[in-house]
N, CA, C and O of each residue as an XYZ file, in Angstrom:
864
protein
N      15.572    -14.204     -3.405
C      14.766    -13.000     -3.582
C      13.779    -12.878     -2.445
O      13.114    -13.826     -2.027
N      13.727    -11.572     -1.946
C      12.816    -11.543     -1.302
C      11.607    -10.645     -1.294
O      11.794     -9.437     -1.441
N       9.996    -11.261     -1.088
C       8.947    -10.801     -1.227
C       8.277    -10.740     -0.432
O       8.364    -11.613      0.431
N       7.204     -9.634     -0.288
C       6.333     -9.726      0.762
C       5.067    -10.464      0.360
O       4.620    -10.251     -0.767
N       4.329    -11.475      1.332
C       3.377    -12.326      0.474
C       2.530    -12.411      1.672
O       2.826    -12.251      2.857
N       0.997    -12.802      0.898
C       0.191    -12.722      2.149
C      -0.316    -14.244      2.168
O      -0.456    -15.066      1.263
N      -0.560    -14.305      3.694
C      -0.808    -15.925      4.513
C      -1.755    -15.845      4.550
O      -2.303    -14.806      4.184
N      -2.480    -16.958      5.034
C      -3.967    -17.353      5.173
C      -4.200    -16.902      6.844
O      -5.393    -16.745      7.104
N      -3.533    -16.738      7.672
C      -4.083    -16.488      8.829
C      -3.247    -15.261      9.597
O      -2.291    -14.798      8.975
N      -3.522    -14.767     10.778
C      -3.299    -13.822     11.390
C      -2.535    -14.281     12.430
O      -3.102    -15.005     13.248
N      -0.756    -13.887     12.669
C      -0.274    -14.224     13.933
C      -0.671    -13.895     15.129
O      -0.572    -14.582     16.146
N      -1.154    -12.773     15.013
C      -1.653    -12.183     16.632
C      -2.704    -11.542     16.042
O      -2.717    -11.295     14.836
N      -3.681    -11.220     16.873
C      -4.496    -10.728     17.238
C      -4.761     -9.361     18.316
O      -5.757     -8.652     18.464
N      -3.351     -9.339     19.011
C      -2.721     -8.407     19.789
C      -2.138     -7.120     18.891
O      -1.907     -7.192     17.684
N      -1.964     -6.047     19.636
C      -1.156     -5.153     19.043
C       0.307     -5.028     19.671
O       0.729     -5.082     20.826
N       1.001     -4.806     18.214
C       2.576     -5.102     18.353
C       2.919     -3.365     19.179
O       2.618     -2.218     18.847
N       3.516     -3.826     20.102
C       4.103     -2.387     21.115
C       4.339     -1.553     20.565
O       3.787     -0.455     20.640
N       5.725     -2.044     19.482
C       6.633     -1.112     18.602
C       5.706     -0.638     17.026
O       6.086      0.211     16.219
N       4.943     -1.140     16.972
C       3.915     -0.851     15.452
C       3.465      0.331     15.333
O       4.109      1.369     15.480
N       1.960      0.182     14.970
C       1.347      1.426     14.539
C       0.755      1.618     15.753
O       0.817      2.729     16.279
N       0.371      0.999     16.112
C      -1.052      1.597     17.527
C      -0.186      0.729     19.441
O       0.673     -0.105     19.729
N      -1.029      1.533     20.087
C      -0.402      1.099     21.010
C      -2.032      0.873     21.963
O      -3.074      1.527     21.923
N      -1.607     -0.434     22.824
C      -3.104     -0.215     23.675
C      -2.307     -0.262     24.972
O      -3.158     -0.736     25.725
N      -1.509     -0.123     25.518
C      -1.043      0.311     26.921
C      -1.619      0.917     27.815
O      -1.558      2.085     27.431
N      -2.177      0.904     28.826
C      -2.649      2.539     29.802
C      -1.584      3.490     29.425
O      -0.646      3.143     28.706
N      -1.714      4.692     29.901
C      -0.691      5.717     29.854
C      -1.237      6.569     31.010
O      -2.388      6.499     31.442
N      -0.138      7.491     31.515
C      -0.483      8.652     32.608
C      -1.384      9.425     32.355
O      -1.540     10.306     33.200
N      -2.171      9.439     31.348
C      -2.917     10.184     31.020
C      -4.513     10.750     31.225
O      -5.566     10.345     30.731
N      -4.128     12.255     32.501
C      -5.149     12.285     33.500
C      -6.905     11.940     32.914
O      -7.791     11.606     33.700
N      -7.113     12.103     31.476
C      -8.142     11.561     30.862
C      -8.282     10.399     30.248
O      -9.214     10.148     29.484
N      -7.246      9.518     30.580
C      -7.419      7.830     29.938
C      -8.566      7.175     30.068
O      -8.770      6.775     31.214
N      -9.494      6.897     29.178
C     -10.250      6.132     29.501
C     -10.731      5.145     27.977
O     -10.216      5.550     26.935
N     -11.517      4.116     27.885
C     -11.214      3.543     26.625
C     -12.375      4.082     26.095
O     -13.415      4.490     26.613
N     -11.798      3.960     24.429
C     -13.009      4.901     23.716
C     -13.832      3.540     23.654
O     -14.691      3.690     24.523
N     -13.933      2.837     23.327
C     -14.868      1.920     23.504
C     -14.881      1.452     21.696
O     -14.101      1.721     20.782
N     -16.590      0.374     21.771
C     -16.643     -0.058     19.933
C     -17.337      0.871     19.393
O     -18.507      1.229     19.529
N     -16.021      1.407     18.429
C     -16.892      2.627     17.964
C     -18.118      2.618     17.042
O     -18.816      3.490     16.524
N     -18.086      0.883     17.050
C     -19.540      0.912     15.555
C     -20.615      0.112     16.472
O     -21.524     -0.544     15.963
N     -20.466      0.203     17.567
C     -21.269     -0.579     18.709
C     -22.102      1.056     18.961
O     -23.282      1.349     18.764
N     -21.513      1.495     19.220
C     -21.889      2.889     20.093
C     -21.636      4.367     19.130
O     -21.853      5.518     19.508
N     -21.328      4.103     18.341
C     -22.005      5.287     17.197
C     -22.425      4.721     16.071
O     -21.768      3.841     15.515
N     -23.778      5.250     15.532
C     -24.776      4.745     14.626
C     -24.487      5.964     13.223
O     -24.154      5.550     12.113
N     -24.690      7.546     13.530
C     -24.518      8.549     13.194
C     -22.906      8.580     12.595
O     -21.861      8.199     13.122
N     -23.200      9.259     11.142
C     -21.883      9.904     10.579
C     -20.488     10.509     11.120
O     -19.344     10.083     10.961
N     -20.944     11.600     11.785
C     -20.323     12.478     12.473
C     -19.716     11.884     13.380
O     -18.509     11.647     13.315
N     -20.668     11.464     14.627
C     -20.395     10.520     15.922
C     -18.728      9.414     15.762
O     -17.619      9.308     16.285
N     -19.621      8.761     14.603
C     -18.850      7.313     14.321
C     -16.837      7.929     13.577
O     -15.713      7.431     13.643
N     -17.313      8.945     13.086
C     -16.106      9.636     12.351
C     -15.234     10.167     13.903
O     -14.073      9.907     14.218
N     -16.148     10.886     14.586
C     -15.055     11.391     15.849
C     -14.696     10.456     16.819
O     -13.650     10.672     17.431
N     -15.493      9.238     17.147
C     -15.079      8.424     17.728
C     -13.319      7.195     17.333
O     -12.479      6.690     18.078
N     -13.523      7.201     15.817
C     -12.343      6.429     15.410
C     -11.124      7.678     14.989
O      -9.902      7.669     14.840
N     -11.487      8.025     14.959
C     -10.531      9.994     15.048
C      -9.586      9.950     16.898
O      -8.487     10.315     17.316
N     -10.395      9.514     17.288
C     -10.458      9.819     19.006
C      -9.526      8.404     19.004
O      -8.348      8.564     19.323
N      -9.978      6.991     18.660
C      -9.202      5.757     18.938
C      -8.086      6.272     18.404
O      -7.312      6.430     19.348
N      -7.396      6.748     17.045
C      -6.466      6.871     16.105
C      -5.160      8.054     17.360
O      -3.995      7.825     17.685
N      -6.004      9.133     17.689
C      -4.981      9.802     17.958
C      -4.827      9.463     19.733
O      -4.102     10.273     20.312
N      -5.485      8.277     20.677
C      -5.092      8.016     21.393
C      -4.387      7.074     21.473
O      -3.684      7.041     22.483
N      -4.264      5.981     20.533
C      -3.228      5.073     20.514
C      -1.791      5.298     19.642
O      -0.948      4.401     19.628
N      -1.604      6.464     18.979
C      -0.672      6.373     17.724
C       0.340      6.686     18.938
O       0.061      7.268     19.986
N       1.814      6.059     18.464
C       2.980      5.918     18.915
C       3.063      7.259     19.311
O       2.403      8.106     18.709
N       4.012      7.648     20.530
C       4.778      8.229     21.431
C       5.479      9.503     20.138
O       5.277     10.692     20.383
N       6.237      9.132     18.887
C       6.548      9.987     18.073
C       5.712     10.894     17.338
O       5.813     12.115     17.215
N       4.800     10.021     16.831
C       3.739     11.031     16.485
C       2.427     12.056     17.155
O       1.471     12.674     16.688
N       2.938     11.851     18.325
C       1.869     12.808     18.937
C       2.658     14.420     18.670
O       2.051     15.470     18.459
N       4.394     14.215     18.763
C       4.421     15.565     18.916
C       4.198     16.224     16.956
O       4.538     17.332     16.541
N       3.677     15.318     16.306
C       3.716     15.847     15.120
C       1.928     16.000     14.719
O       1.542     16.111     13.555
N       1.117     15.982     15.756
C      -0.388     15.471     15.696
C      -0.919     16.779     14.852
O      -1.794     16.647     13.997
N      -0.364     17.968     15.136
C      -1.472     18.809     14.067
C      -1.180     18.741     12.354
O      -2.012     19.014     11.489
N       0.125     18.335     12.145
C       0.565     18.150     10.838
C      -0.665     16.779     10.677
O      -1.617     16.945      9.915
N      -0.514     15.448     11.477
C      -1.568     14.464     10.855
C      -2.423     14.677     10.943
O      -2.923     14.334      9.872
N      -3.381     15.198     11.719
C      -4.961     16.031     11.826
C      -5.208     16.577     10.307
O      -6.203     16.293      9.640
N      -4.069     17.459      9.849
C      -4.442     18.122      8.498
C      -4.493     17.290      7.730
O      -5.412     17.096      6.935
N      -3.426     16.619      7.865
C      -3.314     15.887      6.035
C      -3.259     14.420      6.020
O      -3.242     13.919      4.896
N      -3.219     13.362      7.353
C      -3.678     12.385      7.137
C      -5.001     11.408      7.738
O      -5.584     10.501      7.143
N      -5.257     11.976      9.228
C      -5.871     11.580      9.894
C      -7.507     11.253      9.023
O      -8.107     10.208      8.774
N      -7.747     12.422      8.803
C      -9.340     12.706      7.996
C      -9.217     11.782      7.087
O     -10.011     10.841      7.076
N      -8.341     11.869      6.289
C      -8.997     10.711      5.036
C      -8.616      8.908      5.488
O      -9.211      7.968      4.962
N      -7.600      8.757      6.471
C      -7.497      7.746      7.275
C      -8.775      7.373      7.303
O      -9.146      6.487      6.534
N      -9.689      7.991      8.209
C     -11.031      7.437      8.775
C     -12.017      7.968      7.204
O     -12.656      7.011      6.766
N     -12.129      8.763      6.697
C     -12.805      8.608      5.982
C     -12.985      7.147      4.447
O     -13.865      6.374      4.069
N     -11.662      7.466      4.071
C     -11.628      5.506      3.010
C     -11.472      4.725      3.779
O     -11.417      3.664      3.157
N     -11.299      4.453      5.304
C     -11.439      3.118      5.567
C     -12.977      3.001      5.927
O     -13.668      1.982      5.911
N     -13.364      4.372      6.276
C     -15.399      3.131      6.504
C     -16.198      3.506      4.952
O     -17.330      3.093      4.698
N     -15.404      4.335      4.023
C     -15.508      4.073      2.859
C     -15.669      2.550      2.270
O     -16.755      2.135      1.863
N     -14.357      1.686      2.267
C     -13.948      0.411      2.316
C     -14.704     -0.361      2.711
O     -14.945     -1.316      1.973
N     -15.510     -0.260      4.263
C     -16.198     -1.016      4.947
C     -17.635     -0.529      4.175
O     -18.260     -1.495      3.735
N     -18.125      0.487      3.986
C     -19.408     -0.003      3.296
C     -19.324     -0.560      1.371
O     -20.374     -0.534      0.728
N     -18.042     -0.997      0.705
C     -18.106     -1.089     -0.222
C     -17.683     -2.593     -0.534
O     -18.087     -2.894     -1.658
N     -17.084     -3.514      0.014
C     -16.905     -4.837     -0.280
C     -17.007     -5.708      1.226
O     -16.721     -5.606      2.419
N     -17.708     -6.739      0.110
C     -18.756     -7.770      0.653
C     -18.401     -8.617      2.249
O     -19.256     -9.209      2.907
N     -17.290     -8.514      2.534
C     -16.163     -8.938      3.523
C     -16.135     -8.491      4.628
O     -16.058     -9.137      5.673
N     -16.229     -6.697      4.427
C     -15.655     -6.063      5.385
C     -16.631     -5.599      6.627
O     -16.138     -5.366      7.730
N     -17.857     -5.494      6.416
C     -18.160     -5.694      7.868
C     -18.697     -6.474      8.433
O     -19.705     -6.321      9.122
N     -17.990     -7.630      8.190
C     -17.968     -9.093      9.177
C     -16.690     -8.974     10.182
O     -16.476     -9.727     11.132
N     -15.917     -7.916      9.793
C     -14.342     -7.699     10.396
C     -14.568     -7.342     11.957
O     -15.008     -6.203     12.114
N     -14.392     -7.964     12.956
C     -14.740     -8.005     14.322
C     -13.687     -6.407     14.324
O     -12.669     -6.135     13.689
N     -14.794     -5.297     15.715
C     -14.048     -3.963     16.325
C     -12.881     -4.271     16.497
O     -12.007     -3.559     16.002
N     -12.498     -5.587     17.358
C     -11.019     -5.578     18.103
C      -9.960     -5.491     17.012
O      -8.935     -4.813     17.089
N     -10.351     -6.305     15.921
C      -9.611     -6.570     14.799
C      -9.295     -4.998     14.060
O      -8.336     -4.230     13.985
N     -10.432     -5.032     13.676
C     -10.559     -3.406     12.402
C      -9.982     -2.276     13.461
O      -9.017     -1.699     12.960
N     -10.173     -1.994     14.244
C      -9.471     -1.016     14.999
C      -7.786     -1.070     15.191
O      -7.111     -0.047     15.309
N      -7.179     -2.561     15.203
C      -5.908     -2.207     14.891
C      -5.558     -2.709     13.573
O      -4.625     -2.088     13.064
N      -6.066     -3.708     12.835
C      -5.650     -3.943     11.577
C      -5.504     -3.945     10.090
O      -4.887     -4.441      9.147
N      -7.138     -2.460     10.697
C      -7.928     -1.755      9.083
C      -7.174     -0.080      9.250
O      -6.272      0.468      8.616
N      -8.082      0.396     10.476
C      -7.525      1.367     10.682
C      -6.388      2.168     10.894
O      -6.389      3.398     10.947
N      -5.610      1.571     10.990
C      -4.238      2.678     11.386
C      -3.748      3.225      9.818
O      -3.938      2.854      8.660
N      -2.949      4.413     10.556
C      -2.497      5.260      8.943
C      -0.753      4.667      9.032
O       0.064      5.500      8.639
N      -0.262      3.512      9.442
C       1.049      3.303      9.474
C       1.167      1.926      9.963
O       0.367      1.527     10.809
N       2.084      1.170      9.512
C       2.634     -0.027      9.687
C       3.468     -0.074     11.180
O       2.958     -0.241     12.287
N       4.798      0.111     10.883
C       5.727      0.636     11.958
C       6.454      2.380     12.223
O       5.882      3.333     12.751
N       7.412      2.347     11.834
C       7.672      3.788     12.061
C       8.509      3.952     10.996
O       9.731      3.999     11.144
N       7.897      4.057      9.792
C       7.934      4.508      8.667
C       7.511      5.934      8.335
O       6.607      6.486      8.963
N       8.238      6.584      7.245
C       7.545      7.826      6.591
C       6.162      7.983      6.926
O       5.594      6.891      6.915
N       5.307      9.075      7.262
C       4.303      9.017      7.334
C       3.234      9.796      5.812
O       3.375     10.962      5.442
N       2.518      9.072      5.353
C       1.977      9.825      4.270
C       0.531      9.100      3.933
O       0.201      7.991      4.353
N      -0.229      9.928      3.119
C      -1.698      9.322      2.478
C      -1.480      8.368      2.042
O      -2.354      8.467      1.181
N      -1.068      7.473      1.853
C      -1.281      6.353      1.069
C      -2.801      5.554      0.519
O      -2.912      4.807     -0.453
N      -3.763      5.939      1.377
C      -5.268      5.380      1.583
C      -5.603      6.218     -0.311
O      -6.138      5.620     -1.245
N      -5.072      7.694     -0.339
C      -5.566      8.175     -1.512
C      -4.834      7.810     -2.645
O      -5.336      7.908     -3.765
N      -3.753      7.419     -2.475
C      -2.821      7.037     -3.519
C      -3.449      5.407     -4.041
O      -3.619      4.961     -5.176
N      -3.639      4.918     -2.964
C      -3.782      3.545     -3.892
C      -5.332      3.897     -4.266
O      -5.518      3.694     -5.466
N      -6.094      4.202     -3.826
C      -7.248      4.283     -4.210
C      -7.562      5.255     -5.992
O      -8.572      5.082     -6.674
N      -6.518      6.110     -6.321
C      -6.962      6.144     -7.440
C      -5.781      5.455     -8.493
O      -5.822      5.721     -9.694
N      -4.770      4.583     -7.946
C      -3.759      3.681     -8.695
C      -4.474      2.448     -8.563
O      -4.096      1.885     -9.590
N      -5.222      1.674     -8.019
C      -5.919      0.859     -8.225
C      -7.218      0.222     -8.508
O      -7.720     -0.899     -8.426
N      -7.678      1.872     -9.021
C      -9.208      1.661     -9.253
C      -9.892      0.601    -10.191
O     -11.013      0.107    -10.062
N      -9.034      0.389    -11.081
C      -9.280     -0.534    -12.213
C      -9.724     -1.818    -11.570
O     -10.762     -2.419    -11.844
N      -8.777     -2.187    -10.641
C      -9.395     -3.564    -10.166
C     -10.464     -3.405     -9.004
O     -11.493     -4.075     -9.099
N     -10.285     -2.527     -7.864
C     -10.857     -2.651     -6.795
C     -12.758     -2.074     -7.421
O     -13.789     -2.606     -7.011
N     -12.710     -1.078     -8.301
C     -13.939     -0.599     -8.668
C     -14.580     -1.768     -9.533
O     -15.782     -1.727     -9.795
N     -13.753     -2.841     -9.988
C     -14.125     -3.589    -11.073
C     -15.655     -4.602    -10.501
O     -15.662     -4.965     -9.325
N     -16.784     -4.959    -11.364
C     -17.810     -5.642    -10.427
C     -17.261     -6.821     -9.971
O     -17.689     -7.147     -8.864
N     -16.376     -7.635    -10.509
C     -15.520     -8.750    -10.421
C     -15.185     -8.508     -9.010
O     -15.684     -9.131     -8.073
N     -14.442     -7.707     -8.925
C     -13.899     -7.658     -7.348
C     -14.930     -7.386     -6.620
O     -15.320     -8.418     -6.074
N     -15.510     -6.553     -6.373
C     -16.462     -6.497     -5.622
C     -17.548     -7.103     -5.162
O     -18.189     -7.000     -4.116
N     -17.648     -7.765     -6.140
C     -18.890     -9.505     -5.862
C     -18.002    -10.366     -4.858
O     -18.530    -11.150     -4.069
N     -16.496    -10.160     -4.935
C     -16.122    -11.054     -3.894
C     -16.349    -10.970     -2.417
O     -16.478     -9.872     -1.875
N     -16.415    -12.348     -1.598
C     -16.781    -12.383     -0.259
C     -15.699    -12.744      0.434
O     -15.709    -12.537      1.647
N     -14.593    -13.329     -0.160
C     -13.894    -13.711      1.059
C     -12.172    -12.879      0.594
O     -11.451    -12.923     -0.402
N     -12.116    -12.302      1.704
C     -10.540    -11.825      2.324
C      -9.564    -12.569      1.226
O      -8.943    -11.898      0.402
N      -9.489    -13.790      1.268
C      -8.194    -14.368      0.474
C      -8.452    -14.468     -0.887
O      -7.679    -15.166     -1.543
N      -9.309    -13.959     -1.406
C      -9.616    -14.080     -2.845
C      -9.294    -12.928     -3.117
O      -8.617    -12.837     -4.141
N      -9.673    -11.339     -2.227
C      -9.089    -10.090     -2.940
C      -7.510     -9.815     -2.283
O      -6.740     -8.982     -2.760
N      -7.225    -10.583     -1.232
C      -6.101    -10.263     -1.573
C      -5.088    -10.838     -2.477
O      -4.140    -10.165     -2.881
N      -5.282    -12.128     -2.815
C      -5.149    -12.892     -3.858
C      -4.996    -11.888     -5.442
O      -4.042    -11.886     -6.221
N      -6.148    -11.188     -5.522
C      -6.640    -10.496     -6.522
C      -5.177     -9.377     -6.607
O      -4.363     -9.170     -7.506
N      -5.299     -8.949     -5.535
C      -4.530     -7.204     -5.211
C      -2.938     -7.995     -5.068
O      -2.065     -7.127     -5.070
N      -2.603     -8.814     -4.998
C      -1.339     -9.405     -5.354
C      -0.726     -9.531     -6.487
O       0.403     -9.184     -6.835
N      -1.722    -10.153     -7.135
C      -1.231    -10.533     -8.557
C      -0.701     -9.397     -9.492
O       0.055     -9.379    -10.463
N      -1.718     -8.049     -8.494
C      -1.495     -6.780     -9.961
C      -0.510     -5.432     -9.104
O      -0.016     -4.433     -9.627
N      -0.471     -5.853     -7.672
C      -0.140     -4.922     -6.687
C       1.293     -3.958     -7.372
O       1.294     -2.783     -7.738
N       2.605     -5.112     -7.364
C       3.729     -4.408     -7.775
C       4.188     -4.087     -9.316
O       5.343     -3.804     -9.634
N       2.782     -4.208    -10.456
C       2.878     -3.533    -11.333
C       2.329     -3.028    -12.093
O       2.452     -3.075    -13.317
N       1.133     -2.055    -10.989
C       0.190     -0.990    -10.812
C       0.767      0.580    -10.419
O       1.037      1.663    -10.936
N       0.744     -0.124     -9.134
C       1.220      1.498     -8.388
C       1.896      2.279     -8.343
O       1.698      3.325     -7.723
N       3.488      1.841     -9.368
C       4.098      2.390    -10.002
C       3.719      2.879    -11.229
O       3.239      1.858    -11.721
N       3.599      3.768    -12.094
C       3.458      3.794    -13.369
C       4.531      3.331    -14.065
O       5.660      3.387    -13.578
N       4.322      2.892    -15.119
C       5.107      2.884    -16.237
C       6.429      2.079    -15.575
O       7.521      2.401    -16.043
N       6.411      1.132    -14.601
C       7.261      0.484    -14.346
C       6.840     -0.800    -12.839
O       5.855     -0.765    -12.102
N       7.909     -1.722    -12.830
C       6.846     -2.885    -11.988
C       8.374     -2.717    -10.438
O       9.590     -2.907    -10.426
N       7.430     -2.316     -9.492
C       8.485     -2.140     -8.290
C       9.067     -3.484     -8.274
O       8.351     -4.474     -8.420
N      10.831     -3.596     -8.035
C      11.739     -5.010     -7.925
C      12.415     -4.661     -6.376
O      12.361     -3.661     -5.660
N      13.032     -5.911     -6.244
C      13.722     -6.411     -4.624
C      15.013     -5.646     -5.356
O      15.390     -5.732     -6.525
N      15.429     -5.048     -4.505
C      16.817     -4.769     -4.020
C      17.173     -4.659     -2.854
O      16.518     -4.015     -2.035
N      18.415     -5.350     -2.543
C      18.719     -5.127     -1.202
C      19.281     -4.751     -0.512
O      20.439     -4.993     -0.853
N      19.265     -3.875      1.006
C      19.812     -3.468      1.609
C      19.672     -1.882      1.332
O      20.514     -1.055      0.982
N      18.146     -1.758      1.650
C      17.847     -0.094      0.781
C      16.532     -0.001      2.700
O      15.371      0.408      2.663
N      16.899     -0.258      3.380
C      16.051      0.035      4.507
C      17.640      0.494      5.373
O      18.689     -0.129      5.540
N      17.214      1.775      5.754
C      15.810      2.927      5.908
C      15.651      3.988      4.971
O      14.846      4.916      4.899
N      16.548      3.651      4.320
C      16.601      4.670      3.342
C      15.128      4.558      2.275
O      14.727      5.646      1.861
N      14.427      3.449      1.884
C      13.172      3.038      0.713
C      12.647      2.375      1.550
O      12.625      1.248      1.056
N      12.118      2.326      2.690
C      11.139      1.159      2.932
C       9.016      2.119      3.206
O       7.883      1.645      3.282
N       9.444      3.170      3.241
C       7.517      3.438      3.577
C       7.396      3.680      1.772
O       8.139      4.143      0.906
N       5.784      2.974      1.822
C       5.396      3.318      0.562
C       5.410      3.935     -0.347
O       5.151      3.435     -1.441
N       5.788      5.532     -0.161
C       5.383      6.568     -1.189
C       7.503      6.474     -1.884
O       7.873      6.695     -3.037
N       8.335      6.116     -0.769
C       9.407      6.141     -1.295
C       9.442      5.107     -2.057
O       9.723      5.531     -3.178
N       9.286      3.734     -2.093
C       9.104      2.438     -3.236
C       8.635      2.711     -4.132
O       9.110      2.294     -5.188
N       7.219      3.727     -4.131
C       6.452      3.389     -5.192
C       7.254      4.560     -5.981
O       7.164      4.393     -7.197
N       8.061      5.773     -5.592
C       8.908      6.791     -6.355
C      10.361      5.438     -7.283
O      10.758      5.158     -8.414
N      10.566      5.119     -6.136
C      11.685      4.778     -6.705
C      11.486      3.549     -7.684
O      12.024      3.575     -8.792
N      10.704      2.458     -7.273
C      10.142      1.294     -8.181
C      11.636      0.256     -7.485
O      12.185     -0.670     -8.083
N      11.936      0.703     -6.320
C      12.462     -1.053     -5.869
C      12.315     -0.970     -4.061
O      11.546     -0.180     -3.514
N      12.856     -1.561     -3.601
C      13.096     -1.861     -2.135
C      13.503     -3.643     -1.658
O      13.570     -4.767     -2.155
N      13.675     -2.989     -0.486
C      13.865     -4.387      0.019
C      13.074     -5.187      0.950
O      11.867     -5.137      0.714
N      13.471     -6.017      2.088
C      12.659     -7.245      2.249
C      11.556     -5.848      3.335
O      10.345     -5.812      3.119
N      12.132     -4.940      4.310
C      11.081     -4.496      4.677
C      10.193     -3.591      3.970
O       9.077     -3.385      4.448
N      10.484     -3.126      3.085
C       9.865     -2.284      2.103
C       8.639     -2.739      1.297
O       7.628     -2.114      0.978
N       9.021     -4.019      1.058
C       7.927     -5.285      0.334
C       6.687     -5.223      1.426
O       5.545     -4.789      1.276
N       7.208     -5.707      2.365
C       6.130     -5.581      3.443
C       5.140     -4.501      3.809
O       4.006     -4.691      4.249
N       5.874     -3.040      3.504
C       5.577     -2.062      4.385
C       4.608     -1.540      3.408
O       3.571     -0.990      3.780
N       4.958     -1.719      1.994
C       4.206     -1.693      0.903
C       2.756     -2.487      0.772
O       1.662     -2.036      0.432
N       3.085     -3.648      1.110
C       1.854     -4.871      0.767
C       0.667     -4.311      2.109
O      -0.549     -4.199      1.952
N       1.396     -4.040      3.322
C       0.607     -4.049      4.573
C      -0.785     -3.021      4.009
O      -1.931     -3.388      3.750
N      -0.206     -1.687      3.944
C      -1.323     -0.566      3.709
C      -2.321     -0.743      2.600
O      -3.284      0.020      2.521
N      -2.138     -1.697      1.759
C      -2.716     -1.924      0.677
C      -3.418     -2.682      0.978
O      -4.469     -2.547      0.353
N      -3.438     -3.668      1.803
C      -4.526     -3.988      2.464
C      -5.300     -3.816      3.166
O      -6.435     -4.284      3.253
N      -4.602     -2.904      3.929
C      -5.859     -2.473      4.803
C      -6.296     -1.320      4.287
O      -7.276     -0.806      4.827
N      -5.651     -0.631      3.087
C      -6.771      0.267      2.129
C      -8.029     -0.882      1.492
O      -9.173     -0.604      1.850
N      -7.929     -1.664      0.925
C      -9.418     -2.079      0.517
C     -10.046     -2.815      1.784
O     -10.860     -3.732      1.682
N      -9.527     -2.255      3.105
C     -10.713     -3.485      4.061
C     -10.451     -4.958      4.657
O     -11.321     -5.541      5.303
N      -9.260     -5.483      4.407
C      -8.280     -6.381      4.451
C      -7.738     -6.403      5.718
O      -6.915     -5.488      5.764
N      -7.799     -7.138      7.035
C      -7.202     -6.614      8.632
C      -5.768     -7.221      7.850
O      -5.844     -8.226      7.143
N      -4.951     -6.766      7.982
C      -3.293     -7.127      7.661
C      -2.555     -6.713      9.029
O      -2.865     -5.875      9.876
N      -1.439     -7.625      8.939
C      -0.342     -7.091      9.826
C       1.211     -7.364      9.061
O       1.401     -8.236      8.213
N       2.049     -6.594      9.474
C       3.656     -6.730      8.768
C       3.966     -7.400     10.187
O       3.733     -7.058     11.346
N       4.627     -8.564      9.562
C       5.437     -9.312     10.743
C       6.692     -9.373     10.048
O       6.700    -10.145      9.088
N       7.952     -8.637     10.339
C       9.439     -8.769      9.538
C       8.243     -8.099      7.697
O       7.514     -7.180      7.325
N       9.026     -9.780      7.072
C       9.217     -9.314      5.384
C       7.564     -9.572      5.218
O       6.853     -8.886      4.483
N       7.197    -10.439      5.853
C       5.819    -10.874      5.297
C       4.189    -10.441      5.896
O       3.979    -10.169      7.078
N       3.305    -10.443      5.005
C       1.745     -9.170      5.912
C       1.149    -10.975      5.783
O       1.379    -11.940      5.054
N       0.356    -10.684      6.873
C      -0.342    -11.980      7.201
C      -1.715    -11.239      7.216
O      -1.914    -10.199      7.845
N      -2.748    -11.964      6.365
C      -4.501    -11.500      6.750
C      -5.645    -12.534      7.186
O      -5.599    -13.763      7.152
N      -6.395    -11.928      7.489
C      -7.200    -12.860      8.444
C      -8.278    -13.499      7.571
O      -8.493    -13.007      6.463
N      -9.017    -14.629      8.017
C     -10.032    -15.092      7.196
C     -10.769    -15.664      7.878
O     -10.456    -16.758      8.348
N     -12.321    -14.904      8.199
C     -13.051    -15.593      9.428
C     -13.907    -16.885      8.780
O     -14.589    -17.600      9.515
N     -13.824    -17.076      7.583
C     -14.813    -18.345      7.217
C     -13.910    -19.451      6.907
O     -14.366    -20.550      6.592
């Protein structure tokens, strides 16, 4: 059987080429780096257009030609629940820029379906993540620990997502698993990844398995 499960440490620290974000130069007669966006914006607004600005200069080569569809309907709440996240459990802003910029922030794993997911789990998992229990916690491997135990038979209703195999590409981005209630080994992954980095969690999908970081 195969599951997606989370490790105690982080393989890279780098961003994967083929993933969600890209840090490459590009031809691009205005390239220049946006810089730390929580170094150098203090202000609401500021700090919102600055990780708006990181998001749509690094997202993959495919999604630029689809950028006003994500502007509408995913980009905004992208940046809005993740510094949501960061001012709400005890963890998350100890999460170093280099890190949270590719491993909180992005709205996508690899090149999967693209969809909200940040709003979906957030009101399918309120029970635990709003709970004071969770939220008194300090360290990374205890909530994801937490968000494991209840992950694949939550977010489905009325049923607990199972392994089946050989259902990629057809079931592997989130919103198709959590419709259908199965997937396979990349689907597990592609599933577990965003869910972590919806509550604040730096995750990465390496193959079947999300690896998260733990600075203490």
């Amino acid at each position: 059987m195969c599951v997606a499960r989370f490790a105690g440490t982080l393989l890279s620290l780098g961003v994967v080429a083929s993933g969600h974000l890209r840090t490459s130069r590009t031809s691009d007669p205005v390239d220049q780096d946006v810089g730390d966006c929580f170094a150098l914006h203090h202000d609401e607004d500021s700090l919102e257009g600055c990780l708006l600005a990181y998001l749509q200069k690094y997202m993959p080569s495919w999604d630029t030609t689809n950028l006003g569809t994500l502007q509408l309907a995913i980009l905004n709440d992208t940046v809005d629940l993740s510094l949501e996240a960061r001012q709400s459990y005890g963890w998350a802003a100890d999460i170093p820029w280099p890190i949270w910029r590719n491993w909180v922030l992005p709205f996508a794993s690899v090149n999967e379906a693209r969809n909200s997911w940040r709003s979906l789990f957030k009101e399918r998992l309120a029970n635990l993540t709003a709970s004071p229990e969770f939220r008194q916690l300090h360290r990374i491997a205890d909530a994801t620990g937490k968000l494991n135990s209840v992950l694949w038979t939550t977010v489905s209703p009325g049923s607990t997502i199972v392994f089946k195999s050989e259902q990629t590409p057809k079931i592997y981005d989130p919103m198709s698993t959590i419709a259908f209630g199965y997937t396979s080994c990349t689907g597990s992954g592609s599933l577990a990844d965003p869910c972590t980095k919806w509550f604040c969690s730096a995750a990465k999908m390496d193959g079947t398995e999300v690896f998260t970081e733990q600075w203490d």
